[in-house]
C-alpha positions as CSV (number, residue, x, y, z in Angstrom):
1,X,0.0,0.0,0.0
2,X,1.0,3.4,-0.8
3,X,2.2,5.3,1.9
4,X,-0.6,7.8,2.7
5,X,-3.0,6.7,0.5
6,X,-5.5,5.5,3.4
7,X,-6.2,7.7,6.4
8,X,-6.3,5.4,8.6
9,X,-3.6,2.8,7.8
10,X,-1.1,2.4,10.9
11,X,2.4,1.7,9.6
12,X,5.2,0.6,12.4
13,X,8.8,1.6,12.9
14,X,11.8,-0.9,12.2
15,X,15.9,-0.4,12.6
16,X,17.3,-2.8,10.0
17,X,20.6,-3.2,9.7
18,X,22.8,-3.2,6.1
19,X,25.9,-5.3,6.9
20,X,29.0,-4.8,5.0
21,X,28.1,-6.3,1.2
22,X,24.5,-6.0,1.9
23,X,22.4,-4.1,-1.1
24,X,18.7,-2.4,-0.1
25,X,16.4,-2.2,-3.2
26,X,13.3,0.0,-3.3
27,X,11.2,0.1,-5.9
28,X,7.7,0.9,-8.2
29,X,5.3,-1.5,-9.3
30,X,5.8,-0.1,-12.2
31,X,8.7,-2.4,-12.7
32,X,7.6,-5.9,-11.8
33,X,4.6,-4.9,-13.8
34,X,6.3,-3.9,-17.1
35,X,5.0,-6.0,-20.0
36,X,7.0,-6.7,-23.4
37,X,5.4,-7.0,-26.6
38,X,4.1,-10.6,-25.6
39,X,2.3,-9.4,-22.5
40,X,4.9,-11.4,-19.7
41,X,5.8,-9.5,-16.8
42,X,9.4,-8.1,-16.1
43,X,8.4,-9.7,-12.3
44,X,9.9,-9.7,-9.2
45,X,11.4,-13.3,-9.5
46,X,13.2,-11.8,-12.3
47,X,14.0,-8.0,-10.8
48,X,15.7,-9.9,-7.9
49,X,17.6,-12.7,-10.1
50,X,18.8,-9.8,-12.0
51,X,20.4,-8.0,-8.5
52,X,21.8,-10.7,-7.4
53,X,23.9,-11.6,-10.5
54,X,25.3,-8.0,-10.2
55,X,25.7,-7.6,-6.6
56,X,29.6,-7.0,-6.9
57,X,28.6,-3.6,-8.4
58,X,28.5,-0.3,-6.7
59,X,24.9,1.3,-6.6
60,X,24.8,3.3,-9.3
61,X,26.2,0.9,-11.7
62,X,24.3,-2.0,-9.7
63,X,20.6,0.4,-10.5
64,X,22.0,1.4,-14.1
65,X,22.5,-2.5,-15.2
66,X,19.0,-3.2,-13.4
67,X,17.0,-0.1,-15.6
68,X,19.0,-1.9,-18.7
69,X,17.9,-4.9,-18.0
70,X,14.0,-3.8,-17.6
71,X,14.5,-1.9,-21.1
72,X,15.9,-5.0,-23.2
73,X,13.1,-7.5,-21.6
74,X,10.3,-4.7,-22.9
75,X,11.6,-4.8,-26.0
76,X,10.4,-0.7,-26.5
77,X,6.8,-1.3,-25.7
78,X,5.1,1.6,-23.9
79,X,5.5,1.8,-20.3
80,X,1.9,1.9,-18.5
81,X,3.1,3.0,-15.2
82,X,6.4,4.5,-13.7
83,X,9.9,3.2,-13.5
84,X,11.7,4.1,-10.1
85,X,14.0,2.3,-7.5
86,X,16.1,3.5,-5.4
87,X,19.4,1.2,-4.9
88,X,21.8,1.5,-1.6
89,X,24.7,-0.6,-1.3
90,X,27.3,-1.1,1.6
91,X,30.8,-1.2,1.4
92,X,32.8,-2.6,3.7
């Protein structure tokens, strides 16, 4: 659920902690719901097999190989929602 989309949604505080190596991903729907010509889904199954194969990459290279990715599985068919993550790594 969106973040202030109901009033009256209660959302809780948690500390999480990013260990040395570890990479956060935050992201749209819009991804895991982009379609290619064929109508499949880019998916999440596929968003997170695509991170982990690059997860010796810094974040901005890491979130730039992940956008590349979504755009070669559409094949250039017209988005129908927006493309956003947000990718945080931690060195050591």
């Amino acid at each position: 659920m969106a973040l202030g989309v109901l009033e009256e949604a209660s959302w809780q505080q948690k500390v999480v902690k990013i260990a040395p190596g570890d990479c956060l991903l935050l992201y749209t729907d819009g991804i895991t719901e982009a379609q290619n010509p064929h109508g499949a889904f880019y998916g999440q199954k596929r968003l997170l097999e695509s991170m982990r194969a690059r997860m010796d990459c810094k974040a901005q290279k890491l979130q730039q190989l992940l956008l590349d990715d979504i755009f070669h599985f559409i094949e250039g068919a017209p988005n129908q929602d927006d493309i956003t993550m947000l990718v945080l790594t931690r060195d050591s």
